[in-house]
Structure formats: C-alpha cells, structure tokens
N, C-alpha and C positions, 0 to 999 in steps of 0.2 A: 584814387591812388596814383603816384607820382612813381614813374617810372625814373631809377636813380643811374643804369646803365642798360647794356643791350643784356644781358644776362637774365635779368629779373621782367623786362620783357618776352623773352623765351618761355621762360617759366610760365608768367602769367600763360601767355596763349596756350602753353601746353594745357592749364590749369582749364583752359573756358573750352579745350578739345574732349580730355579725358572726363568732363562733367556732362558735354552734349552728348558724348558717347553713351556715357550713362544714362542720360535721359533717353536715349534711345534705346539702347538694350532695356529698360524699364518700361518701355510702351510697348515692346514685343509680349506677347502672352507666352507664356511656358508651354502651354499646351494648344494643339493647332483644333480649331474650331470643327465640328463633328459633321460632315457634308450632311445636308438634307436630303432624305429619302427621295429616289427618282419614283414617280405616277407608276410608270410600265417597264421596267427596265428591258424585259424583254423585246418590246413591243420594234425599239429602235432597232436592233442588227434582226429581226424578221424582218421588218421593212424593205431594211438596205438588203438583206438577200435578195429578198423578189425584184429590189431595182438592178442587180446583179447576175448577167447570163452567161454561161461559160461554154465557147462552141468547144464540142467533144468528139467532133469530126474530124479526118483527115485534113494535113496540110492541103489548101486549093490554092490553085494558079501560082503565082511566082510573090511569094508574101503578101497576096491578095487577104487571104485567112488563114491563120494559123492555128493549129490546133492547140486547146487547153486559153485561145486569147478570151480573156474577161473583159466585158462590156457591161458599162456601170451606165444606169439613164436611160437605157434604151439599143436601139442596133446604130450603131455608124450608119451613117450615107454609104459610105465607100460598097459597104455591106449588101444594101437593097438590093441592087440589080444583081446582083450574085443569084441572091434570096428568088428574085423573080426567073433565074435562068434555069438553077439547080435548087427545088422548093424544098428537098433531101436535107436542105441547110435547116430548116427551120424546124426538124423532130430531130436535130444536135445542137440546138440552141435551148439550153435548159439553166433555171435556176442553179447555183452554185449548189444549194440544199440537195438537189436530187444526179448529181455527178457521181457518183457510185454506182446507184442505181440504173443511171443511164449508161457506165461501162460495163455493170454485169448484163443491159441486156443487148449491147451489142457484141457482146461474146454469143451472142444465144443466136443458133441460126433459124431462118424463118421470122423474127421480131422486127417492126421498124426500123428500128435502130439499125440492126443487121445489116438491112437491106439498103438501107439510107449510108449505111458509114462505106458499105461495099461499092455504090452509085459512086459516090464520092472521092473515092480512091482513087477512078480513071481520069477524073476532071483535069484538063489542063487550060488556063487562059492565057 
C-alpha cells in the first residue's frame, strides 16, 4: 500500500496500534487463573512465629533493649551480653504466640515472670 499524503499514514499506524492492542487484550484471559493449593498453609506463619521473639520485659539501659522489641532469626549480638549479665532477660524473651500469656503471668506475683520483670525494672547500663 502506497502511502498518497501524511494523513493516510496516521491513519495506517493508528490502524497497526488499535489492532496490536487488540491482539493483546485477546491474549489476556478473562478470568485470572485459580492459585494452586499450598502443601501446609499453616505450617509457614507457625514457623516464622517460633523464628519470632518478642522481649516483654522492662525498658533496660538506655535503648540497649526495649520493651515489646521483636527479634526475627534469633537474639541480636547487641543482646547476649545483656542475656549473660541479667539471665531475667531470657524468661521475657518469648515466642510472639505466647505474649499474653507471658503479660498475664507477670501480673501474677510470686511467678517468674513476676520476679524477672521486677529484677528488671532496676537495671540501669
């Protein structure tokens, strides 16, 4: 085809846009394809809970540890020597799953927790 001015060139190319478009919107599926069932669904955010520990102790030293801080992997470095000075730290280092349970039992006096969140409170580094 012989293009005769700039006009009917426009045209054309609009003509070979509004056709690609089409063939593309035609290779889209109407309906979005139905994800395949996961093995264990559960199985992943158990996981990552238990990789997940959340100190429920008092703030210690001067933002050394802060309370409610969530450690994903394991404890920080920063953290250890804490863990080895005041060992109080590590019966308020608890999976996220059991963070209720570990505030209702330091409400409770006489329980570790109690006794460990009370240790705690004086600490200054």
């Amino acid at each position: 085809m012989e293009a005769n001015g700039p006009d009917e060139t426009k045209e054309e190319t609009k003509g070979q846009k509004s056709r690609a478009e089409r063939r593309q919107a035609e290779s889209v599926p109407v309906t979005a394809p139905t994800p395949e069932p996961a093995a264990e669904p559960a199985a992943v955010p158990a996981k990552k809970q238990l990789d997940q520990l959340i100190y429920t102790g008092p703030n210690v030293g001067r933002g050394h540890l802060q309370q409610y801080a969530v450690f994903r992997g394991g404890i920080p470095a920063h953290v250890a020597p804490l863990i080895e000075q005041h060992p109080e730290i590590r019966t308020l280092l608890v999976p996220i799953a059991e963070l209720s349970k570990t505030q209702e039992k330091i409400q409770v006096k006489g329980t570790h927790e109690h006794k460990a969140y009370r240790i705690l409170e004086g600490v200054t580094i």
